[in-house]
N, C-alpha and C positions, 0 to 999 in steps of 0.2 A: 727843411730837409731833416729825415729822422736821423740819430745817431743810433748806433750798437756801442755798447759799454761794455771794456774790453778790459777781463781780471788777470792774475794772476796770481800762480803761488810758489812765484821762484823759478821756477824751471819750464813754465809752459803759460803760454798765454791761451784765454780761453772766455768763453762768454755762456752765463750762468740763465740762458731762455725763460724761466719758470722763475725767477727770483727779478726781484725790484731793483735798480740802478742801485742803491745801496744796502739791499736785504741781505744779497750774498756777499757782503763784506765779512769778513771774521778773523780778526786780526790775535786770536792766540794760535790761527790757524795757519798766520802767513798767507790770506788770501786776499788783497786790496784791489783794487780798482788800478788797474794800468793806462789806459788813455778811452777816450772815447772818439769813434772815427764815425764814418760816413757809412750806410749800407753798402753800398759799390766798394768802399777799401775795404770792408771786410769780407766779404764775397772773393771777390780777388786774394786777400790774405787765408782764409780758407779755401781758395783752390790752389794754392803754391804751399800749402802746408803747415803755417804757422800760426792760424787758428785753429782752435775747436771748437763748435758747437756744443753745449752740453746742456743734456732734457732732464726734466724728471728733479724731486726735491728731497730731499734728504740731509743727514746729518756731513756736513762738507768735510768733517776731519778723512773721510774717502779719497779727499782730492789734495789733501797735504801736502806737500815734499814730494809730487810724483811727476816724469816726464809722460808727458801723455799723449798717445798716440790712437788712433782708430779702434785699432782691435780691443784693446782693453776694455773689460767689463767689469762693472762695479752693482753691489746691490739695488741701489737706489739712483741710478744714474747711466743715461744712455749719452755715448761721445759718439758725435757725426761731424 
């Protein structure tokens, strides 16, 4: 069974598509690895709201200290 590996950075859990199980770590950034679940938990956890999807590679200081929700747009970074 595959796993999704599931970040955070404080305020919002979220999963970095485009980066390696530990590429998007960046801990001066507050962004760690929060648990790793099942495709189906996370599917469900992004359809009730408490995932996000996040595409596209860039510098992650973007994703800092922020609650993050849908609409937000960022340079280098699409949330779905």
């Amino acid at each position: 069974m595959k796993k999704t590996t599931i970040s955070t950075n404080g305020k919002s859990l979220f999963t970095l598509e485009n980066f390696d199980k530990t590429a998007g770590v960046c801990h001066p950034h507050n962004i760690i690895i929060h648990s790793e679940v099942s495709r189906l938990q996370a599917r469900a956890m992004h359809e009730r709201g408490k995932l996000h999807y996040i595409l596209g590679a860039g510098d992650r200081k973007e994703l800092a200290g922020v609650s993050l929700n849908r609409k937000m747009k960022f340079d280098n970074f699409k949330i779905s």
